[in-house]
PQR file of N, CA, C, O and H, with PARSE charges and radii, in Angstrom:
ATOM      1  N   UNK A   1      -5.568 -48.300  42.134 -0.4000 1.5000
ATOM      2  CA  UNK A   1      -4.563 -48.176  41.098 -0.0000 2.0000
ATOM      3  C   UNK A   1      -4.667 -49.356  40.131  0.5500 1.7000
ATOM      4  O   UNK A   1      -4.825 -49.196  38.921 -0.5500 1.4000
ATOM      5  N   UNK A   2      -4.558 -50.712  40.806 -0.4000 1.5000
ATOM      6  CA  UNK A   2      -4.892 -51.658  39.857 -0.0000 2.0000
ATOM      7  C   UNK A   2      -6.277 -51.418  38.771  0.5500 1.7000
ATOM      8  O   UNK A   2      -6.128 -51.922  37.658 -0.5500 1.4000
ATOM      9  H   UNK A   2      -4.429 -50.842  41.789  0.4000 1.0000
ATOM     10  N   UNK A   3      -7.028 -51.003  38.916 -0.4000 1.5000
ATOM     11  CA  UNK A   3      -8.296 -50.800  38.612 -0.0000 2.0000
ATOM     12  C   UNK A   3      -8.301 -49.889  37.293  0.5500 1.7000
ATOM     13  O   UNK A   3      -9.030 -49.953  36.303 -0.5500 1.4000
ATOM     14  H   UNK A   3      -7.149 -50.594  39.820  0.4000 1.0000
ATOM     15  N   UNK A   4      -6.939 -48.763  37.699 -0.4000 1.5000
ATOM     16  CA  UNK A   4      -7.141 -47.940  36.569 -0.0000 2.0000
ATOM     17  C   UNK A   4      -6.114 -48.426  35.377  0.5500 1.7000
ATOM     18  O   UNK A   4      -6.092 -48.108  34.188 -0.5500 1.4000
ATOM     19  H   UNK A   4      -6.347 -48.711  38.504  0.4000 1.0000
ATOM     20  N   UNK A   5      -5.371 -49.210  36.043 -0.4000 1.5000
ATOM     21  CA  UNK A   5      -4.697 -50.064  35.143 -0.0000 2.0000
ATOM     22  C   UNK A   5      -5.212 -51.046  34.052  0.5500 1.7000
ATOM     23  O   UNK A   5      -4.869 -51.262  32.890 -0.5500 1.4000
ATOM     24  H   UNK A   5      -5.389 -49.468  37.009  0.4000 1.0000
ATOM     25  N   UNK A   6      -6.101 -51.520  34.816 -0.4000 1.5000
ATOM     26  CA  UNK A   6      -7.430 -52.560  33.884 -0.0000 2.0000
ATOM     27  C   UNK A   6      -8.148 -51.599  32.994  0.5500 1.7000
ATOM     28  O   UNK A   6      -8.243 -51.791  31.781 -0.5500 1.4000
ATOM     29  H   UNK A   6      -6.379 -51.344  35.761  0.4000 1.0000
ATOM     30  N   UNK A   7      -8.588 -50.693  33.533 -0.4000 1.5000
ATOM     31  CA  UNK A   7      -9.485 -49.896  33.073 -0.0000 2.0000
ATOM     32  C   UNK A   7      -8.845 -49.629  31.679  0.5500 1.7000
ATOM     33  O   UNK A   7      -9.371 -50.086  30.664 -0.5500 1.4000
ATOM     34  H   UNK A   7      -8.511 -50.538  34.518  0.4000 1.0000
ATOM     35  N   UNK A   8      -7.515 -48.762  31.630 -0.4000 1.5000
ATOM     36  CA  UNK A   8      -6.503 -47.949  30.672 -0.0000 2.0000
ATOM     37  C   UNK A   8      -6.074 -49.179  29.674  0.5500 1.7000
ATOM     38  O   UNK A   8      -5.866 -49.054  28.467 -0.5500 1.4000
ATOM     39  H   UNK A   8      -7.087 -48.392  32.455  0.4000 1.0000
ATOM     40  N   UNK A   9      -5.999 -50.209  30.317 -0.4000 1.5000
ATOM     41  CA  UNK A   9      -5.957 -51.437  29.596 -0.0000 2.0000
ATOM     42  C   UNK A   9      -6.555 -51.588  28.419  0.5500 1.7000
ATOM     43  O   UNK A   9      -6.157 -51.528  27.256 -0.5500 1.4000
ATOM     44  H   UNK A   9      -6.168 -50.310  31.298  0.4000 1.0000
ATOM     45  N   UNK A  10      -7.662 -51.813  28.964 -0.4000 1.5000
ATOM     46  CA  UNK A  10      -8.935 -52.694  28.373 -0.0000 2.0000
ATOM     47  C   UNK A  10      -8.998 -51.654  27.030  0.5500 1.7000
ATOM     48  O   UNK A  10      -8.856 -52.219  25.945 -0.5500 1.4000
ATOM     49  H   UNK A  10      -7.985 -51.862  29.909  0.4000 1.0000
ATOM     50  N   UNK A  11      -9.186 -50.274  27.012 -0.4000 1.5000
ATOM     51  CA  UNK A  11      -9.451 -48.946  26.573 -0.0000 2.0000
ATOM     52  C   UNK A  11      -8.488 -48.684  25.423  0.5500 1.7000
ATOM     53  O   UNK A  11      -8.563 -48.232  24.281 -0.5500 1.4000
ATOM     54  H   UNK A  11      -9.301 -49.816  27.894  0.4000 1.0000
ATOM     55  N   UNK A  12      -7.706 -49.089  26.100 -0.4000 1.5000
ATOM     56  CA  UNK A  12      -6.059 -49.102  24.815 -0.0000 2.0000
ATOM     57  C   UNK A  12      -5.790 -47.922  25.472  0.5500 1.7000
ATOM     58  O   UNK A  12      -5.968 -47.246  24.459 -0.5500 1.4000
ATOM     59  H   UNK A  12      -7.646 -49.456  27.028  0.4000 1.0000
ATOM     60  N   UNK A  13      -5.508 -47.082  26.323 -0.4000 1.5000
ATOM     61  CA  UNK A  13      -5.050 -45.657  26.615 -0.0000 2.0000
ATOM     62  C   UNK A  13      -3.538 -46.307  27.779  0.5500 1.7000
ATOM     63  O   UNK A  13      -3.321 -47.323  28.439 -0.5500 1.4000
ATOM     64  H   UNK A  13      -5.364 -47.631  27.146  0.4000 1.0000
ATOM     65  N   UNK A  14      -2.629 -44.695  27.408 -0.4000 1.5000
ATOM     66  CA  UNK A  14      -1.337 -45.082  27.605 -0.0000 2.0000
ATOM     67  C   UNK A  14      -1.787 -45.211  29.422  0.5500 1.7000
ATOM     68  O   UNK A  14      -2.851 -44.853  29.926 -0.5500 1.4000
ATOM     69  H   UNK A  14      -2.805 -43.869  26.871  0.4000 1.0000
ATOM     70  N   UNK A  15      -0.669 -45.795  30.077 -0.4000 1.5000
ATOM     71  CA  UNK A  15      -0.995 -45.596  31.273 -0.0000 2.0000
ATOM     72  C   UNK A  15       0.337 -45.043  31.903  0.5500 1.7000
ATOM     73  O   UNK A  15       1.277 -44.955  31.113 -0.5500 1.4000
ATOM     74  H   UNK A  15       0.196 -46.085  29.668  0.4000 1.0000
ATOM     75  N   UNK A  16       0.539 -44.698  33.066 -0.4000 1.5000
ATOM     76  CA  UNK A  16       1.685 -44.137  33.680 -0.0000 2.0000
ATOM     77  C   UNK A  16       2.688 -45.372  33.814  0.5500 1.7000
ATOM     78  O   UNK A  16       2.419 -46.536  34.111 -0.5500 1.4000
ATOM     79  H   UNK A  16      -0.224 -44.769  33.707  0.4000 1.0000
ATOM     80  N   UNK A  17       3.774 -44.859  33.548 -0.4000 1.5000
ATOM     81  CA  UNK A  17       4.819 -46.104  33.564 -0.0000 2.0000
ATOM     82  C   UNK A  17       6.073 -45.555  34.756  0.5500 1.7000
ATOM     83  O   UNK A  17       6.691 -44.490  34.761 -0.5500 1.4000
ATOM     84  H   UNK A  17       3.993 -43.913  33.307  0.4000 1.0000
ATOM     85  N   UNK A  18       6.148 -46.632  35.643 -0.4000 1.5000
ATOM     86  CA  UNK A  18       7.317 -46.624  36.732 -0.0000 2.0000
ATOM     87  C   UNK A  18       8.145 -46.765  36.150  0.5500 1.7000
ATOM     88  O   UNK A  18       8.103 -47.587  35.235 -0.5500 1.4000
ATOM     89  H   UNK A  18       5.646 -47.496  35.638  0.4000 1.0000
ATOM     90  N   UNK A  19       9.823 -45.680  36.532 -0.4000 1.5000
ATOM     91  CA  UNK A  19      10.704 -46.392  36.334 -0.0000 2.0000
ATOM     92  C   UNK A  19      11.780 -46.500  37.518  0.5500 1.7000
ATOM     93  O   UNK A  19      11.596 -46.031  38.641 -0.5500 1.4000
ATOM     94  H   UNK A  19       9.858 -45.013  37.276  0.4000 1.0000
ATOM     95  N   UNK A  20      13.061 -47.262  37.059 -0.4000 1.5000
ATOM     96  CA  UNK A  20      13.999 -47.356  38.202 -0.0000 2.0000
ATOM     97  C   UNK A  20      14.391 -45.747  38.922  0.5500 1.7000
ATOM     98  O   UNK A  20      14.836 -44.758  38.339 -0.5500 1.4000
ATOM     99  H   UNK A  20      13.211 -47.643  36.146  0.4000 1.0000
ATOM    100  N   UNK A  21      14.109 -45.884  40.117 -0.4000 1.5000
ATOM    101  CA  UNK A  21      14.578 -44.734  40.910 -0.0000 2.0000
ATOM    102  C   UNK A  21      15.794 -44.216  41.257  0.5500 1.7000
ATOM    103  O   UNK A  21      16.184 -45.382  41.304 -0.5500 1.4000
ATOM    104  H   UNK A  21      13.748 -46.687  40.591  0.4000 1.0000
ATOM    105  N   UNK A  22      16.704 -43.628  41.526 -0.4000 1.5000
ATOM    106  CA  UNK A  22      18.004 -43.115  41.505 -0.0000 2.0000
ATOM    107  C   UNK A  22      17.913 -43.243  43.507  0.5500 1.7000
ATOM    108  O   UNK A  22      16.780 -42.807  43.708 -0.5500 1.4000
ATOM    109  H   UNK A  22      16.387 -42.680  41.487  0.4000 1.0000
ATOM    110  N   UNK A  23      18.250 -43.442  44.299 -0.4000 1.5000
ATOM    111  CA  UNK A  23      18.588 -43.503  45.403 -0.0000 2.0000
ATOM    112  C   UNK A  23      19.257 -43.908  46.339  0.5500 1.7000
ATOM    113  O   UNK A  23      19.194 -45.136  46.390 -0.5500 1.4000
ATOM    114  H   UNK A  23      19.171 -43.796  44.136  0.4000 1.0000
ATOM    115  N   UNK A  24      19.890 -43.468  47.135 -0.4000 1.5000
ATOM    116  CA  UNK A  24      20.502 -43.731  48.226 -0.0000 2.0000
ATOM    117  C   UNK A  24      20.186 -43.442  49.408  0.5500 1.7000
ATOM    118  O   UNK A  24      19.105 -42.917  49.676 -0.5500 1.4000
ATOM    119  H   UNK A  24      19.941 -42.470  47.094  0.4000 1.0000
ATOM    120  N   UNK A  25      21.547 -43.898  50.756 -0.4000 1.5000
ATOM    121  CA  UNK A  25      21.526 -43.615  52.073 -0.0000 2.0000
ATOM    122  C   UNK A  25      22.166 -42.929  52.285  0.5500 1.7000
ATOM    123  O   UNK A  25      23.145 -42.846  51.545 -0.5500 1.4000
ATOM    124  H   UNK A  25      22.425 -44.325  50.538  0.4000 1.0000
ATOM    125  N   UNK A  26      22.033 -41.931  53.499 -0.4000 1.5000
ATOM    126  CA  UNK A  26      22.737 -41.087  54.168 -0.0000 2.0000
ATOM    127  C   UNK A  26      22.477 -40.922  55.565  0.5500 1.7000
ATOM    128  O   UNK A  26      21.499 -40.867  56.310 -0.5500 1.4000
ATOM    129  H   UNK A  26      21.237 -41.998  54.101  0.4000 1.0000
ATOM    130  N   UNK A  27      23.920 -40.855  55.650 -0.4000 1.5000
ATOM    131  CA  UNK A  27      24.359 -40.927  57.605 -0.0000 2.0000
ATOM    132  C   UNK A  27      23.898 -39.620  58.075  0.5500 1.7000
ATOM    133  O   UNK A  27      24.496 -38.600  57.734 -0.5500 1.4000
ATOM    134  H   UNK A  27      24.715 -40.900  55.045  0.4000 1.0000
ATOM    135  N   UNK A  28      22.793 -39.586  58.894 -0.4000 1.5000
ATOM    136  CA  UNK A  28      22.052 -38.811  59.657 -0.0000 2.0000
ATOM    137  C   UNK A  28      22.518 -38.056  60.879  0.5500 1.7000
ATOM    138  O   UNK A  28      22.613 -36.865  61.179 -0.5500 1.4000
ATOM    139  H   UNK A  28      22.307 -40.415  59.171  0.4000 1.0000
ATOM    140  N   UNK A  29      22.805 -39.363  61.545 -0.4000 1.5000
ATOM    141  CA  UNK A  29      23.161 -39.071  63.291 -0.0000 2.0000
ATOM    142  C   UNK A  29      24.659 -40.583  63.279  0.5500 1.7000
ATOM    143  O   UNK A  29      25.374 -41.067  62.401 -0.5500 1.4000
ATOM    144  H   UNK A  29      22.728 -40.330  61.301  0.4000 1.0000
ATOM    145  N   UNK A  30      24.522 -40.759  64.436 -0.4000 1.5000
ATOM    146  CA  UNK A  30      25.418 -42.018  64.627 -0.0000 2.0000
ATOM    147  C   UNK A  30      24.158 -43.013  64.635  0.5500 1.7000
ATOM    148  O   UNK A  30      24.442 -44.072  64.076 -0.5500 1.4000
ATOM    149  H   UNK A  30      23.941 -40.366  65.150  0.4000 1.0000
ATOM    150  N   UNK A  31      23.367 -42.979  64.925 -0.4000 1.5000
ATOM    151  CA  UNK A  31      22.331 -43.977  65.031 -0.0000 2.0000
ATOM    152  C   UNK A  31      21.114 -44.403  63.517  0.5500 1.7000
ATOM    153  O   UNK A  31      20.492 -45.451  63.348 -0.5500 1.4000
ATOM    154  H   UNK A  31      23.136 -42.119  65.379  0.4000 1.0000
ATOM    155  N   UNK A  32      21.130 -43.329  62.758 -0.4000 1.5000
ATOM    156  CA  UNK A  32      20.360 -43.061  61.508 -0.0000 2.0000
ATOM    157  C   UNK A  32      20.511 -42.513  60.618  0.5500 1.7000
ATOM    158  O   UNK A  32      20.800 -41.320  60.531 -0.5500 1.4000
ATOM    159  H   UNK A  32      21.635 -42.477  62.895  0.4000 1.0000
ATOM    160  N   UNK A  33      20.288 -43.537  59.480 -0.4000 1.5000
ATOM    161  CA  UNK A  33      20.150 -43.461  57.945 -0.0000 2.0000
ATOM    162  C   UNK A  33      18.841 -43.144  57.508  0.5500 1.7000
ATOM    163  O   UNK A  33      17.841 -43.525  58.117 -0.5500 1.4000
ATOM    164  H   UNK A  33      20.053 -44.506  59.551  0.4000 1.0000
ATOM    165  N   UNK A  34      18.788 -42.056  55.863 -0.4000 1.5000
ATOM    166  CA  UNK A  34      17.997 -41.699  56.018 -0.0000 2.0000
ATOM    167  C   UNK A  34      17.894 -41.748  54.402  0.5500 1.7000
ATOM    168  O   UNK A  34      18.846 -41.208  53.838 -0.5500 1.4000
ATOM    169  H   UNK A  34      19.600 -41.746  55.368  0.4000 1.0000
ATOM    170  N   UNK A  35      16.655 -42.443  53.357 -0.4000 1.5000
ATOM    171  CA  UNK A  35      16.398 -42.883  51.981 -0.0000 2.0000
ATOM    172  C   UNK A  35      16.747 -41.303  51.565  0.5500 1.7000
ATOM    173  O   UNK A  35      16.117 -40.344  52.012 -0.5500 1.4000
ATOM    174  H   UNK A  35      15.882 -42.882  53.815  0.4000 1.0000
ATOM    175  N   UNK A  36      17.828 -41.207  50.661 -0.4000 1.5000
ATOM    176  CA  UNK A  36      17.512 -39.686  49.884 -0.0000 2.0000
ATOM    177  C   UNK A  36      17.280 -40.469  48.465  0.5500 1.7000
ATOM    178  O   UNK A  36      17.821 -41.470  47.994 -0.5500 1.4000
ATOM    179  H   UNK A  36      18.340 -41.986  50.299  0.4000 1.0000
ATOM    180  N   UNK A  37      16.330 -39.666  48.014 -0.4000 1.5000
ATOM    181  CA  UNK A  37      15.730 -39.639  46.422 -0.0000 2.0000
ATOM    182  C   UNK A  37      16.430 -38.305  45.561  0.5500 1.7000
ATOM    183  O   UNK A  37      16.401 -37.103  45.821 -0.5500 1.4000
ATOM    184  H   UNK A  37      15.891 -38.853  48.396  0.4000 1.0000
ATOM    185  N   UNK A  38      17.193 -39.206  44.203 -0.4000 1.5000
ATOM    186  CA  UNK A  38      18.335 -38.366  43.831 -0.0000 2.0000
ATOM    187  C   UNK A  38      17.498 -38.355  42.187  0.5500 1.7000
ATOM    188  O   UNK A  38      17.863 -39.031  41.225 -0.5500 1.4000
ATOM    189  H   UNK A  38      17.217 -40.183  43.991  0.4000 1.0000
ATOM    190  N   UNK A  39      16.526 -37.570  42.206 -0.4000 1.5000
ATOM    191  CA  UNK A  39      15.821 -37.272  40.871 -0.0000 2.0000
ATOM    192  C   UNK A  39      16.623 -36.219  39.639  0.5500 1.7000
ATOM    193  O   UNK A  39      17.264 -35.199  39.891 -0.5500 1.4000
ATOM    194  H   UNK A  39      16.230 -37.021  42.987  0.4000 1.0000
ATOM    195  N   UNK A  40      16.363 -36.816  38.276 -0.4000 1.5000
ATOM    196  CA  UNK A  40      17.103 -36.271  37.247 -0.0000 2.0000
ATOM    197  C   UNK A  40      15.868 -35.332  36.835  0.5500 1.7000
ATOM    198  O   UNK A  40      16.347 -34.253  36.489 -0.5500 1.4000
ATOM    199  H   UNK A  40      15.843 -37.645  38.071  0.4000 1.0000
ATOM    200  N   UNK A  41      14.696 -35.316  36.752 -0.4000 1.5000
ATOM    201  CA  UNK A  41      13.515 -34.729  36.045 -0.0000 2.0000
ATOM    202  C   UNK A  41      12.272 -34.763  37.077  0.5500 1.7000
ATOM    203  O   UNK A  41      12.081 -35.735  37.808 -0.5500 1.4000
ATOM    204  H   UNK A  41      14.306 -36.193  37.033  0.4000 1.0000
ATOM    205  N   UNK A  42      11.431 -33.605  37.077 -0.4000 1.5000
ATOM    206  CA  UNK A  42      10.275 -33.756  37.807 -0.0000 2.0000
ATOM    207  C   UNK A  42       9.271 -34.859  37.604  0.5500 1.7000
ATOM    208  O   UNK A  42       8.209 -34.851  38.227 -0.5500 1.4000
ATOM    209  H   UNK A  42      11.585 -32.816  36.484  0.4000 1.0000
ATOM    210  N   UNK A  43       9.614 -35.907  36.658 -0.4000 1.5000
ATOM    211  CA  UNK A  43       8.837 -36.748  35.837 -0.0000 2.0000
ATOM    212  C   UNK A  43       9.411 -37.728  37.505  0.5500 1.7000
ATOM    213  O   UNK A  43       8.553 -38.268  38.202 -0.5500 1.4000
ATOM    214  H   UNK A  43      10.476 -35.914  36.152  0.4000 1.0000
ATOM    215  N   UNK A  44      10.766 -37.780  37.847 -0.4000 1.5000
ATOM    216  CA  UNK A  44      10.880 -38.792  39.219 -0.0000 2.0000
ATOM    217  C   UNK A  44      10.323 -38.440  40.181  0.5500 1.7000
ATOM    218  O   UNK A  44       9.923 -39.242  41.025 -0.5500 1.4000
ATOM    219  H   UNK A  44      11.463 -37.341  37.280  0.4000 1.0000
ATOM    220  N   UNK A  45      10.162 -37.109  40.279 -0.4000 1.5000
ATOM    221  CA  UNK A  45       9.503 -36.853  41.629 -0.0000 2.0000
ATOM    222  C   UNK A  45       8.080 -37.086  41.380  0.5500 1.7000
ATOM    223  O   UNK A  45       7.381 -37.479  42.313 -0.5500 1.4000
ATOM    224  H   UNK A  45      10.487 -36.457  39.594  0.4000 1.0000
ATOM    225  N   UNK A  46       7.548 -36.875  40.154 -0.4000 1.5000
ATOM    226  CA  UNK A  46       5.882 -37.711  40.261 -0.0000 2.0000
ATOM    227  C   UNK A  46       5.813 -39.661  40.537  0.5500 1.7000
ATOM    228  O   UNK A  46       4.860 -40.397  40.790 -0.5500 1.4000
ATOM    229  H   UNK A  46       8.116 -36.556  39.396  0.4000 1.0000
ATOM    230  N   UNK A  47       6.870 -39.862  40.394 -0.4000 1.5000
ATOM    231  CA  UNK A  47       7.280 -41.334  40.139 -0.0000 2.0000
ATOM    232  C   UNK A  47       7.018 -41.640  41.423  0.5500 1.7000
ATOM    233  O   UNK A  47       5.966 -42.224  41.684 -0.5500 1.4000
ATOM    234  H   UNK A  47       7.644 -39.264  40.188  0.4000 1.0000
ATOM    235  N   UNK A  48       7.898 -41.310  42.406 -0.4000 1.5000
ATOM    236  CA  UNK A  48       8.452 -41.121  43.639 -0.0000 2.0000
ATOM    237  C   UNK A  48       6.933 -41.163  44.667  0.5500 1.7000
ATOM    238  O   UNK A  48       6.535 -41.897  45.571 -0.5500 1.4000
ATOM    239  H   UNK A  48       8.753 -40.836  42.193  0.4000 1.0000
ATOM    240  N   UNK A  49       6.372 -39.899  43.927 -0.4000 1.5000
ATOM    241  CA  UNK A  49       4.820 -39.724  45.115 -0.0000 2.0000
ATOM    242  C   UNK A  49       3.982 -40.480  45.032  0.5500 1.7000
ATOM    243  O   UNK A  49       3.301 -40.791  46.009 -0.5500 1.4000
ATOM    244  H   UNK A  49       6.696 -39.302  43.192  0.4000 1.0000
ATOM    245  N   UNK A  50       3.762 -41.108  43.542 -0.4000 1.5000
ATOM    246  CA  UNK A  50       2.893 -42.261  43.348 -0.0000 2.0000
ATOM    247  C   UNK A  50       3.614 -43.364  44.052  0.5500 1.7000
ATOM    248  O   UNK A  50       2.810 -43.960  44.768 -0.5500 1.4000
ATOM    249  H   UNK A  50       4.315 -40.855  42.748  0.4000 1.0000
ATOM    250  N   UNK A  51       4.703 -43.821  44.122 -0.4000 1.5000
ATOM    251  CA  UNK A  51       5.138 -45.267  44.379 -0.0000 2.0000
ATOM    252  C   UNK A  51       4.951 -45.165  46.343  0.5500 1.7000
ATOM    253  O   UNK A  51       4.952 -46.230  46.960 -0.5500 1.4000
ATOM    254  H   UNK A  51       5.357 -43.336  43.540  0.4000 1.0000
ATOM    255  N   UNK A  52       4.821 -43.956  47.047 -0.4000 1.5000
ATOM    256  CA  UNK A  52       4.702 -43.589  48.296 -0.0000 2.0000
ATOM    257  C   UNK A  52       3.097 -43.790  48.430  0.5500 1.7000
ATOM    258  O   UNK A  52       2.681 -44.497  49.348 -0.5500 1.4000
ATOM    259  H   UNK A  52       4.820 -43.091  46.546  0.4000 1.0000
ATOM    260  N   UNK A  53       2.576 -43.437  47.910 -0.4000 1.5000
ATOM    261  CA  UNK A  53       0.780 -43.533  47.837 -0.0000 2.0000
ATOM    262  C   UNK A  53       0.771 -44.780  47.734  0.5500 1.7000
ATOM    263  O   UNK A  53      -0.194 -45.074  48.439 -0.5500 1.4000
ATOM    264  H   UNK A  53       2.915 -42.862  47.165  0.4000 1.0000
ATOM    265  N   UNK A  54       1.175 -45.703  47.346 -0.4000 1.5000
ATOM    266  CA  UNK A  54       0.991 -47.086  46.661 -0.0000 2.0000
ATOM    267  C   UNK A  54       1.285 -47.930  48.132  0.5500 1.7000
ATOM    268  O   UNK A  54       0.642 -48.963  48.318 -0.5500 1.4000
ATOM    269  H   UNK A  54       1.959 -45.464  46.773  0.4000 1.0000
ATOM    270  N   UNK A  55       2.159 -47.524  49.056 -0.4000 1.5000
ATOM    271  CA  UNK A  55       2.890 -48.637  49.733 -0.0000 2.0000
ATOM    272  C   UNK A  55       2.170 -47.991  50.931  0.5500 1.7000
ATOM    273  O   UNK A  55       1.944 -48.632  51.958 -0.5500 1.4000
ATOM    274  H   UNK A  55       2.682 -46.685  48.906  0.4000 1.0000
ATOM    275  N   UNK A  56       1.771 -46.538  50.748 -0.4000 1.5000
ATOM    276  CA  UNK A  56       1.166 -46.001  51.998 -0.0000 2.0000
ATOM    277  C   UNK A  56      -0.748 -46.660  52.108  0.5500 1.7000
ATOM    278  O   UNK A  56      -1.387 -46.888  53.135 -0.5500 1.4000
ATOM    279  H   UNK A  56       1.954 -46.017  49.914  0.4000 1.0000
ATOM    280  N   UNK A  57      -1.203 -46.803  50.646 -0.4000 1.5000
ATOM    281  CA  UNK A  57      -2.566 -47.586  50.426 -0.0000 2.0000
ATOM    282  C   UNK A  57      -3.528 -46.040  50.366  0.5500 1.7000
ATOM    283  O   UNK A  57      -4.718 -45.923  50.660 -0.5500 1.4000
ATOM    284  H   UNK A  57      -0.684 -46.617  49.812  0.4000 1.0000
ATOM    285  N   UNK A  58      -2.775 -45.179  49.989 -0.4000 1.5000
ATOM    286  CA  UNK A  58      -3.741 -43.974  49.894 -0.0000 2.0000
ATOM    287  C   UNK A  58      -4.688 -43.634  48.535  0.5500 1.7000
ATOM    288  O   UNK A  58      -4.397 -43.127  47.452 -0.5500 1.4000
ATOM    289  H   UNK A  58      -1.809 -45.275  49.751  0.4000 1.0000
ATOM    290  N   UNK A  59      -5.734 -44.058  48.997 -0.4000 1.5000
ATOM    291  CA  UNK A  59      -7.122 -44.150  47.414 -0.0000 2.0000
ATOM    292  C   UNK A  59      -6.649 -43.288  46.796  0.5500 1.7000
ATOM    293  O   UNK A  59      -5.589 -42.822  47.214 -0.5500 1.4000
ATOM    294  H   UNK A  59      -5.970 -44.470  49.877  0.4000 1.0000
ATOM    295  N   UNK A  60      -7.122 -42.858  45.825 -0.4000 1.5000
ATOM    296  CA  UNK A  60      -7.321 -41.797  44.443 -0.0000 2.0000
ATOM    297  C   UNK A  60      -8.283 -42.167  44.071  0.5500 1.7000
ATOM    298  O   UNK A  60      -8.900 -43.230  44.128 -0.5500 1.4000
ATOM    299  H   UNK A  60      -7.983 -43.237  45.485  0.4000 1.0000
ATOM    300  N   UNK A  61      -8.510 -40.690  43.424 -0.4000 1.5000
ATOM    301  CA  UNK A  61     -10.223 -40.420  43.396 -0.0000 2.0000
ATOM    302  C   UNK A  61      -9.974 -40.292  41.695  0.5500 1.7000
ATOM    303  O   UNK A  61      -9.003 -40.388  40.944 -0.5500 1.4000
ATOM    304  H   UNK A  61      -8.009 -39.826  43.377  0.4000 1.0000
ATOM    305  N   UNK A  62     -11.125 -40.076  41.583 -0.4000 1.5000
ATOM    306  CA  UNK A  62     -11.331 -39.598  39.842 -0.0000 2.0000
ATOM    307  C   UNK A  62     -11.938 -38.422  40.111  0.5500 1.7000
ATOM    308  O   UNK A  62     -12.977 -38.193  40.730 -0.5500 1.4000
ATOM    309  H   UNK A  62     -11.913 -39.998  42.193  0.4000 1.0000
ATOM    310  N   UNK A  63     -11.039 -37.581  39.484 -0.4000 1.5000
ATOM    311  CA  UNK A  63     -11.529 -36.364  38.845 -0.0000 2.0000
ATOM    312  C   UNK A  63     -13.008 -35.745  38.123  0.5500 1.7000
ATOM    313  O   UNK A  63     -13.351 -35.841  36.945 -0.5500 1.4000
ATOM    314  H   UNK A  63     -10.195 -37.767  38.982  0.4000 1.0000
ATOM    315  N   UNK A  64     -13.496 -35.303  38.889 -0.4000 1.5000
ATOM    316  CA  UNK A  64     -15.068 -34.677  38.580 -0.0000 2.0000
ATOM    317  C   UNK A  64     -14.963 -33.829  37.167  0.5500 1.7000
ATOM    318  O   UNK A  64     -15.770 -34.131  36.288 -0.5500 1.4000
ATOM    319  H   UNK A  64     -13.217 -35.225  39.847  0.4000 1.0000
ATOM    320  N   UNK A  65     -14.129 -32.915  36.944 -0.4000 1.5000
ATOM    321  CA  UNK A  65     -14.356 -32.678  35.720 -0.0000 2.0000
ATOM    322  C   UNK A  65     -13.680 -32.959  34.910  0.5500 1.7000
ATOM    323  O   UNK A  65     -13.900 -32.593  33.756 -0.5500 1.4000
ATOM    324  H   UNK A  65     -13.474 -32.670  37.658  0.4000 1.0000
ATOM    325  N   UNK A  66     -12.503 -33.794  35.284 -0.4000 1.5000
ATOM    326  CA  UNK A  66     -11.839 -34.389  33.697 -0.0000 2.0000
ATOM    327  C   UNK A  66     -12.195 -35.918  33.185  0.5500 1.7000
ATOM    328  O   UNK A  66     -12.193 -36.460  32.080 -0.5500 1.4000
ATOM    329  H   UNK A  66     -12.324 -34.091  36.222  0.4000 1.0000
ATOM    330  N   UNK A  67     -12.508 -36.357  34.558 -0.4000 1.5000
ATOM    331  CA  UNK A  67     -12.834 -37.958  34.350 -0.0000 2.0000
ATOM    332  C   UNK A  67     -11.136 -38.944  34.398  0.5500 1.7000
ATOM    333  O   UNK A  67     -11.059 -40.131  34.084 -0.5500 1.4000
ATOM    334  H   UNK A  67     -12.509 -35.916  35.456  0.4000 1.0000
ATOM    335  N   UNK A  68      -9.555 -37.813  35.010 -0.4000 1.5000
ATOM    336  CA  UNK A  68      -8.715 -38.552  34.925 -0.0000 2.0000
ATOM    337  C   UNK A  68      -8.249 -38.860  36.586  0.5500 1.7000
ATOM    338  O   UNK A  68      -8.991 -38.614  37.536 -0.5500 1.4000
ATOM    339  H   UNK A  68      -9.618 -36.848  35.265  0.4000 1.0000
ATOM    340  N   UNK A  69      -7.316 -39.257  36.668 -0.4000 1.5000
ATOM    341  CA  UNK A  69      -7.473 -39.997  38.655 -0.0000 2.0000
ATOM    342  C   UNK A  69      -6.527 -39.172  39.017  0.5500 1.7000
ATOM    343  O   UNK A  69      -6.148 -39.143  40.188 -0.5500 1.4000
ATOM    344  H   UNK A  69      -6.714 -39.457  35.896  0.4000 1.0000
TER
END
């Protein structure tokens, strides 16, 4: 990810921009809480899967026929 950041950089091309997430907790059991993600636009839920890929360390590839990741 850093990489395509440099890359999009260097290039002048826009890059994907994080923003603040909408979320809370919720009482599960007596014992567990559980992160709910409270999205206004499908634009958070792409937010959301990238920032999970990121903390999970899951690569991304580049795209064979578009050349985008």
């Amino acid at each position: 990810m850093t990489a395509y950041y440099l890359e999009a950089e260097q290039a002048g091309k826009d890059v994907f921009r994080f923003r603040p997430q909408k979320m809370s907790y919720e009482l599960m059991s007596r014992e567990t809480f559980a992160e709910v993600l409270c999205p206004d636009t499908v634009y958070d839920l792409i937010d959301y899967h990238l920032r999970e890929c990121l903390k999970r360390k899951i690569k991304m590839r580049r795209c064979k026929n578009c050349g985008g990741v």
